[in-house]
Backbone as JSON, one array per atom type, in Angstrom:
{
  "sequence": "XXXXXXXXXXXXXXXXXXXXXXXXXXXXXXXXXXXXXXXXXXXXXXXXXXXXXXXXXXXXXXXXXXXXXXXXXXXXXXXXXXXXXXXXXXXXXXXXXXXXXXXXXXXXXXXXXXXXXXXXXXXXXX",
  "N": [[-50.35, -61.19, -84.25], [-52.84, -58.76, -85.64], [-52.47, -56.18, -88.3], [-53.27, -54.15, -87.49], [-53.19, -53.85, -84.67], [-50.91, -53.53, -84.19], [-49.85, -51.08, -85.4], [-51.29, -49.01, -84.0], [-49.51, -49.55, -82.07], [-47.45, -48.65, -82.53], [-48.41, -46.04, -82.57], [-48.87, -45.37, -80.26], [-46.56, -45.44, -79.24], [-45.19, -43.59, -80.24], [-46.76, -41.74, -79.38], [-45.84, -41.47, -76.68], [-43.13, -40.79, -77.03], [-43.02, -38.49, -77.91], [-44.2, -36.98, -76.06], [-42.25, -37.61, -73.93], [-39.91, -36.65, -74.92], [-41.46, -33.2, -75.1], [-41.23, -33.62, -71.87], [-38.82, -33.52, -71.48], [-37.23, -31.31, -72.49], [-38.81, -29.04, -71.07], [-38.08, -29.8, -68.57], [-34.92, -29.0, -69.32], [-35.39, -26.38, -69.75], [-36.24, -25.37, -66.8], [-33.98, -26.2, -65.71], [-32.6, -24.48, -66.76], [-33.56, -21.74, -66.03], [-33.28, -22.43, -63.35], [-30.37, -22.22, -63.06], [-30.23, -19.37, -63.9], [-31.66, -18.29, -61.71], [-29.97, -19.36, -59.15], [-28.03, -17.68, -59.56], [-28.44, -14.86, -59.45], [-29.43, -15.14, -57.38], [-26.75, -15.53, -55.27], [-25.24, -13.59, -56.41], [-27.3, -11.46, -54.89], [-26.17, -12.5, -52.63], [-23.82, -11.99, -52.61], [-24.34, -8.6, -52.74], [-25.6, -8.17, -50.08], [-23.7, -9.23, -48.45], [-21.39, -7.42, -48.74], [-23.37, -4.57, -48.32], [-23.26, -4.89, -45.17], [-20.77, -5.34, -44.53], [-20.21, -2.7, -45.28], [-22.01, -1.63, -43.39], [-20.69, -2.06, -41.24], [-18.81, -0.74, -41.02], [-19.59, 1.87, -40.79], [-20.94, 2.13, -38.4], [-18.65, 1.41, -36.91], [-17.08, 4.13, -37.4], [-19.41, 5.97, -36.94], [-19.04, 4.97, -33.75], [-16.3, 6.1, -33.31], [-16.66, 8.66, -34.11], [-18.46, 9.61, -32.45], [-16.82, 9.0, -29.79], [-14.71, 11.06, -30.06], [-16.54, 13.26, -30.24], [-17.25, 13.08, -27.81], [-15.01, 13.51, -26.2], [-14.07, 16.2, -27.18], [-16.28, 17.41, -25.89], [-16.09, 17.0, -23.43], [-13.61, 18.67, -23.04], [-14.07, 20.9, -23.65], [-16.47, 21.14, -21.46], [-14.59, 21.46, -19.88], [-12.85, 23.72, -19.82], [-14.48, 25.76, -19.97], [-15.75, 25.65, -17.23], [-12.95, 26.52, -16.18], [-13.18, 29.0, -17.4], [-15.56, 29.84, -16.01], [-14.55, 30.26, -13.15], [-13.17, 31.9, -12.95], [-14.27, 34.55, -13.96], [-14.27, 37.16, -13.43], [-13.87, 39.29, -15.14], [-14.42, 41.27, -18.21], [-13.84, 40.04, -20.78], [-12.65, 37.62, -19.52], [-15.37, 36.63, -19.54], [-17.02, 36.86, -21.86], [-15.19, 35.24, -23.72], [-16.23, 32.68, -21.75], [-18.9, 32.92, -22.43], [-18.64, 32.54, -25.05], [-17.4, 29.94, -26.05], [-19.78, 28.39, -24.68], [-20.99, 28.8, -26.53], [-19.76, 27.53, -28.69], [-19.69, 24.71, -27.51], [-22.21, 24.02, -27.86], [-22.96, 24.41, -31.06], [-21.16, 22.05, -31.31], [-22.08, 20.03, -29.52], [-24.76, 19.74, -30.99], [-24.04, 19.19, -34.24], [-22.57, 16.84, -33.45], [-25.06, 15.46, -32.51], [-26.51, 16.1, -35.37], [-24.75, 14.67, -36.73], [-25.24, 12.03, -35.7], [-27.79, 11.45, -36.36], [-27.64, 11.58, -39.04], [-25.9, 9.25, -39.95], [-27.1, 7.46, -38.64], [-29.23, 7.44, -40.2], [-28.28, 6.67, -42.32], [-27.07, 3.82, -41.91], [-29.59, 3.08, -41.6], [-30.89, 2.6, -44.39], [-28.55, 1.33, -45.49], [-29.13, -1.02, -43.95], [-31.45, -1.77, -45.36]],
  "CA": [[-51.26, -60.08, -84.09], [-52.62, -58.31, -86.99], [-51.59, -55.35, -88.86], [-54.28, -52.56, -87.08], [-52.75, -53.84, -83.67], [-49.12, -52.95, -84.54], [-49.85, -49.93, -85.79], [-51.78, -49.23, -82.85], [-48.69, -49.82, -80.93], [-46.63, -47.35, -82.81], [-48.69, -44.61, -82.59], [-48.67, -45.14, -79.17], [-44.66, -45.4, -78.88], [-44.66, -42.25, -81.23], [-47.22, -40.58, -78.62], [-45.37, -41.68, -75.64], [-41.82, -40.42, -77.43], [-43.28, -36.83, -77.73], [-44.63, -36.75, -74.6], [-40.97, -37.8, -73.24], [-39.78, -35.1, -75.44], [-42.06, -32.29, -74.08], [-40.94, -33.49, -71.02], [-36.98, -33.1, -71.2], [-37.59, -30.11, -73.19], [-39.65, -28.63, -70.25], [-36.74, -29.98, -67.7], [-33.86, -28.29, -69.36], [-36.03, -25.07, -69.54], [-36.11, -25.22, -65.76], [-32.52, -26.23, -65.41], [-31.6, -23.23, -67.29], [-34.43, -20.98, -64.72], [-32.67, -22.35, -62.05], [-29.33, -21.61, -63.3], [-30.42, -18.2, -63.56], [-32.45, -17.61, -60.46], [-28.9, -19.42, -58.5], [-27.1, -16.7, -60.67], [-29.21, -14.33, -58.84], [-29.03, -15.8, -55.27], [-25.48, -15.68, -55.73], [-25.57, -11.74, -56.55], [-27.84, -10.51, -53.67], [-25.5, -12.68, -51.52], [-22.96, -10.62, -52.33], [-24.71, -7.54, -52.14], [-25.57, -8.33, -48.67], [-21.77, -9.03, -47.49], [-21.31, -5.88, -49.29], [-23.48, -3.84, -47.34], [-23.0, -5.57, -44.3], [-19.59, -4.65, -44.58], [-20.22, -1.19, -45.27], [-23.22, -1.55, -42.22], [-19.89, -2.42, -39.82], [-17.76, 0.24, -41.1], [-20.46, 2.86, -40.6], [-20.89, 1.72, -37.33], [-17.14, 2.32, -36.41], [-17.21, 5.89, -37.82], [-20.11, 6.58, -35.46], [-18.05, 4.96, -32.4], [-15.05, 6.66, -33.13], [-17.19, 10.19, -34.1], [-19.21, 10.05, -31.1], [-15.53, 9.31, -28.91], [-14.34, 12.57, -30.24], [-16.98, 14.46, -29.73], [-17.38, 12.97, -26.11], [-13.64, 14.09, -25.53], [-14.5, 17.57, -27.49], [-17.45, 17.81, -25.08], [-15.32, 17.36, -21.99], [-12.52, 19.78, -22.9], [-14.89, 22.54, -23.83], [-17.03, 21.65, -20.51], [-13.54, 21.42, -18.51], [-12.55, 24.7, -20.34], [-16.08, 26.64, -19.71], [-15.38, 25.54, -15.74], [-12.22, 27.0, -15.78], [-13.53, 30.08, -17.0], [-16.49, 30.25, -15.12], [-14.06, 30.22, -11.93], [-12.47, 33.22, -13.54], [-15.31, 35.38, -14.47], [-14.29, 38.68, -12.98], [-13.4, 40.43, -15.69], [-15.51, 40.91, -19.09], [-13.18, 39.31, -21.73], [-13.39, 36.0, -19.69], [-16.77, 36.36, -19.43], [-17.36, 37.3, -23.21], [-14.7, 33.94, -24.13], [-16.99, 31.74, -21.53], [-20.08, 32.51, -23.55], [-18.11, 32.12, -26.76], [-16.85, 28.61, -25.42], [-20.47, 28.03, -24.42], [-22.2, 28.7, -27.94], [-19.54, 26.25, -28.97], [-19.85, 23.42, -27.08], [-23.48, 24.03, -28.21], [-22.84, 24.03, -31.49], [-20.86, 20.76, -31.29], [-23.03, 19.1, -29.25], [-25.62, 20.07, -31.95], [-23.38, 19.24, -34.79], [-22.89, 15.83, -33.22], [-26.48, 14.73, -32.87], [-26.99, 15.69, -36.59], [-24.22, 13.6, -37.37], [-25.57, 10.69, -34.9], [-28.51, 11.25, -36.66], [-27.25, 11.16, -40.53], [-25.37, 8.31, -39.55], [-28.35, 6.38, -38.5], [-30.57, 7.11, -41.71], [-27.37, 5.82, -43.21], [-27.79, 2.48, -41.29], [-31.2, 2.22, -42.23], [-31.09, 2.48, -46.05], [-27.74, -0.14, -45.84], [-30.18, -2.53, -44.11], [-32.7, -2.02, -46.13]],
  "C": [[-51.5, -59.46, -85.46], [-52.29, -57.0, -87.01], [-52.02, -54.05, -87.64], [-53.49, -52.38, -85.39], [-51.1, -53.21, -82.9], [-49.45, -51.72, -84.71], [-50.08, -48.8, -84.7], [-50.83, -48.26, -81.68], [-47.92, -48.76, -80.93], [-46.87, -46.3, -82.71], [-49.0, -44.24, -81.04], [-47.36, -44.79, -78.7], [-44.52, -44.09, -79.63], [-45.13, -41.45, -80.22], [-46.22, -40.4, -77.39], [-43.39, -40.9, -75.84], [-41.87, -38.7, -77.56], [-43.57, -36.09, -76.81], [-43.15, -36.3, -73.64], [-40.05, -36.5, -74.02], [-39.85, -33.76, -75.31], [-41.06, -32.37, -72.69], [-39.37, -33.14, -70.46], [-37.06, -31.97, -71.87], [-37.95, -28.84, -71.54], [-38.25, -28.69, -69.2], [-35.07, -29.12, -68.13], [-34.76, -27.25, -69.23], [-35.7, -24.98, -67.72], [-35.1, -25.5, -64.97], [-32.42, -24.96, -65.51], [-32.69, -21.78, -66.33], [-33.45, -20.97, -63.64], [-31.11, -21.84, -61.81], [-29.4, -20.19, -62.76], [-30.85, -17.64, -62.19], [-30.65, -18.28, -59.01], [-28.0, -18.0, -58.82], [-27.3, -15.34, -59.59], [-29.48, -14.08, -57.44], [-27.34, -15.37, -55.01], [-24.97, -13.83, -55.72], [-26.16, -11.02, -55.48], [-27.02, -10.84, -52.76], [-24.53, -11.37, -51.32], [-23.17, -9.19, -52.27], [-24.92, -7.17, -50.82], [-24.24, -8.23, -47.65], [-21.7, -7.94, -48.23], [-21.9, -4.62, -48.3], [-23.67, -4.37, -45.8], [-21.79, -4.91, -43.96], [-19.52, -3.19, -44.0], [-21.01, -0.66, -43.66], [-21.76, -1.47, -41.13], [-19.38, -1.29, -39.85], [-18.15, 1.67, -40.88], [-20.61, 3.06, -39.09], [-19.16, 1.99, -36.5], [-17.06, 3.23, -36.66], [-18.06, 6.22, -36.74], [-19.56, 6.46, -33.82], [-17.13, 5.79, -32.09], [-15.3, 8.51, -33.44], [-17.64, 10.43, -32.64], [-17.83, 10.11, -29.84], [-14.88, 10.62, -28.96], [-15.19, 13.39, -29.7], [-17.27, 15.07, -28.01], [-16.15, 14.17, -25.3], [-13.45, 15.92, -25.5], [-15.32, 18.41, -26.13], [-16.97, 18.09, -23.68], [-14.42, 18.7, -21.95], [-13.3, 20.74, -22.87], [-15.36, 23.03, -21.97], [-15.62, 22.35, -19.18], [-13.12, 23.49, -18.78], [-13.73, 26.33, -19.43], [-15.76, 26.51, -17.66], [-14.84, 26.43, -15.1], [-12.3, 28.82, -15.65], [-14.88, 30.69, -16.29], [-15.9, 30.86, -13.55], [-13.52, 31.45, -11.84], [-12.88, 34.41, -14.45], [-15.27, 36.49, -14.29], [-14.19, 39.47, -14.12], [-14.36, 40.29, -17.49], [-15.34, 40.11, -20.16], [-13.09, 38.05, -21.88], [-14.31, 35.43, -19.87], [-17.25, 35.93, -21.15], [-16.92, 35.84, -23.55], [-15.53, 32.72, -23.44], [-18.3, 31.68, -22.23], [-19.59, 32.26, -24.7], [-18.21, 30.11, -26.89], [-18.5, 28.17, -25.28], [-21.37, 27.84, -25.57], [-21.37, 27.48, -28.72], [-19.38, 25.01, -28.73], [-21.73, 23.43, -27.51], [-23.43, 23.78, -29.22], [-22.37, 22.66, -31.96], [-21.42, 19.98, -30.96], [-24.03, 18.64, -30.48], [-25.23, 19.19, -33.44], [-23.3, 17.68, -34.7], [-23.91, 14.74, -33.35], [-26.73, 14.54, -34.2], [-26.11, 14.54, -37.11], [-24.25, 11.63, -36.88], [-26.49, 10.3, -36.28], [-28.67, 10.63, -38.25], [-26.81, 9.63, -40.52], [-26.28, 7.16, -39.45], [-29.21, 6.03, -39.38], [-29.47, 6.27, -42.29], [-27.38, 3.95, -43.12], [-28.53, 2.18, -41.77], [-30.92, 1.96, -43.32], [-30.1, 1.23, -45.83], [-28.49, -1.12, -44.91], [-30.76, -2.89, -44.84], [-31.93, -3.0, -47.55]]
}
């Protein structure tokens, strides 16, 4: 073959070597992306079991708040009963409305803390 054909050849094998070049060039770049973006995956996971976690443990606090207040709620009403039965005189009377503004308050008291409780929920979903 003559000379122009060789030459030719090389500047093809030179193009084709830069090309291949570019192209592993380009491939580690997107190794090292993916690295990062795993890196990343990897991190929200654990943010997730994180609040997840926290999502359960929030969730037991409200079980074990709302059980109290249930139990609260009974004694007061059992309480308020007793002196309703025993109303003659003005002192019980006076202590059954006392007893009555606080099972009101508690009730009250309760809900907000149902309610806090629940925004709390939300945001750790979110």
């Amino acid at each position: 073959m003559n000379g122009f054909g060789d030459y030719s050849s090389g500047e093809q094998i030179d193009s084709l070597l830069n090309q291949l070049e570019e192209m592993e060039q380009e491939l580690t770049d997107k190794n090292e992306e993916l690295k990062d973006l795993w890196i990343q995956v990897q991190e929200k996971d654990g943010q997730i079991r994180n609040l997840s976690s926290g999502s359960q443990k929030l969730k037991s606090q409200i079980q074990s708040m709302k059980s109290v207040l249930s139990e609260q709620g009974e004694t007061l009403r059992h309480q308020t009963e007793q002196l309703e039965r025993y109303s003659g005189s003005d002192i019980i009377f006076q202590e059954n409305g006392r007893l009555k503004a606080e099972m009101e308050k508690a009730e009250k008291r309760g809900k907000e803390m149902e309610e806090r409780a629940a925004a709390v929920l939300a945001q750790a979903g979110r």
